[in-house]
C-alpha positions as CSV (number, residue, x, y, z in Angstrom):
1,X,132.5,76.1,181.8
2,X,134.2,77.2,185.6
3,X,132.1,78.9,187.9
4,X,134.2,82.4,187.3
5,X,133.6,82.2,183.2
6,X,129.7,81.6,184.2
7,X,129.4,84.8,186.3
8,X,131.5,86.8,184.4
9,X,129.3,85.7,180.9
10,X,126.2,86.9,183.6
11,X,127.9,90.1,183.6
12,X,127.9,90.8,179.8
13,X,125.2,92.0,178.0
14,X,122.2,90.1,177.0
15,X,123.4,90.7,173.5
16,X,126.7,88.5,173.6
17,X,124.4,85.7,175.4
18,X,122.5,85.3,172.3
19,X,125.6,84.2,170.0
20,X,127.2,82.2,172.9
21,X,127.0,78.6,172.8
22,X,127.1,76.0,175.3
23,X,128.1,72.3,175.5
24,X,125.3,70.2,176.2
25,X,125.4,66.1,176.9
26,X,123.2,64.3,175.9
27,X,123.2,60.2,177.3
28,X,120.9,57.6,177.1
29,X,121.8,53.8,178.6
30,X,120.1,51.5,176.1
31,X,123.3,48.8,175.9
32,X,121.2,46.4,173.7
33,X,120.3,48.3,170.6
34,X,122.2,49.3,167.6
35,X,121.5,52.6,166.5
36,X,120.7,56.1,168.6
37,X,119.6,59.0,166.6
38,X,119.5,62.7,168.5
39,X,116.6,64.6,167.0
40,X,115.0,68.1,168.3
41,X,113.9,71.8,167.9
42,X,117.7,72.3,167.1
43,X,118.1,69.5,164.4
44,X,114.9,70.1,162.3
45,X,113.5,66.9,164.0
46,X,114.1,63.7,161.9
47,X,115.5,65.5,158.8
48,X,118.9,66.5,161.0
49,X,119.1,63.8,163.4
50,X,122.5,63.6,165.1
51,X,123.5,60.4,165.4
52,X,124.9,59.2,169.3
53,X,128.2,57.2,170.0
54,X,127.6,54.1,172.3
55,X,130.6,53.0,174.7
56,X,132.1,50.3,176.3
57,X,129.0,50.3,179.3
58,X,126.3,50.4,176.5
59,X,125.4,54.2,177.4
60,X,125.2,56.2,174.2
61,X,126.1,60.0,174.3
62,X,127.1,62.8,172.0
63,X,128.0,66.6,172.6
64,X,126.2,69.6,170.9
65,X,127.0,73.3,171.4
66,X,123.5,75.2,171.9
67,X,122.5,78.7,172.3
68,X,120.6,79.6,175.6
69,X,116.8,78.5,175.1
70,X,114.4,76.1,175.4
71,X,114.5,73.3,173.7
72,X,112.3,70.1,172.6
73,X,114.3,66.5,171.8
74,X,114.1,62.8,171.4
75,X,115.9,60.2,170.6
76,X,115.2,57.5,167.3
77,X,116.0,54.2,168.9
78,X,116.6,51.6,165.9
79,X,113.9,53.2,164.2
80,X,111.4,53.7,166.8
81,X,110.7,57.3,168.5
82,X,111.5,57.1,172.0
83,X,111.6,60.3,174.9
84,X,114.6,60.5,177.4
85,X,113.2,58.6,180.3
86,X,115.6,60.5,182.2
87,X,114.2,64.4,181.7
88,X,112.3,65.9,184.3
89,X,110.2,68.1,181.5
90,X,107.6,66.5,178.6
91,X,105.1,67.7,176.6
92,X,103.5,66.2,173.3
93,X,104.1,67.1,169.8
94,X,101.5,68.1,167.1
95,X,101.5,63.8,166.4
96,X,101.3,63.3,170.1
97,X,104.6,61.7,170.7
98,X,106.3,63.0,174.0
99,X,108.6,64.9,173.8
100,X,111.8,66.0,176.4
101,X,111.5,69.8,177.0
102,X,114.9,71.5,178.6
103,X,116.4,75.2,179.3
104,X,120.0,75.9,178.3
105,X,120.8,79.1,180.5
């Protein structure tokens, strides 16, 4: 999204933000493993986990549209629960894995 669509969607009422989605990135360099699993708030944790595509460099990514909010991920590393070493937000879950905590705005 260009700088001019981002204050013209400040602009519109905080109705139309709610229905607006965003694209968010999510990466994570792990060039040795063999499967990467997105999970979160917006996946219904491990039930709807989105699975991430790893390129030539070994970095694994995929692209989600998301509403404005806060949100709580992690990633299922062959198998094994793993938090983004890379967000500058955690918190624990009701098990007490971490968990990466970020704001889509």
């Amino acid at each position: 999204m260009t700088l001019p669509e981002l204050l013209e969607l400040q602009k519109q009422p905080q109705s139309a933000h709610k229905t607006l989605q965003l694209p968010v990135t999510f990466m994570l360099d792990a060039p040795i493993v063999r499967r990467v699993l997105l999970m979160g708030d917006f996946t219904d944790w491990e039930a709807g986990a989105r699975p991430l595509t790893r390129d030539d460099n070994g970095v694994w990514r995929i692209e989600i549209a998301l509403r404005p909010g806060r949100y709580r991920y992690a990633y299922l590393v062959d198998g094994a629960w793993v938090a983004d070493p890379t967000c500058g937000e955690f918190e624990t879950d009701a098990s007490g894995n971490y968990v990466g905590v970020f704001h889509v705005r």
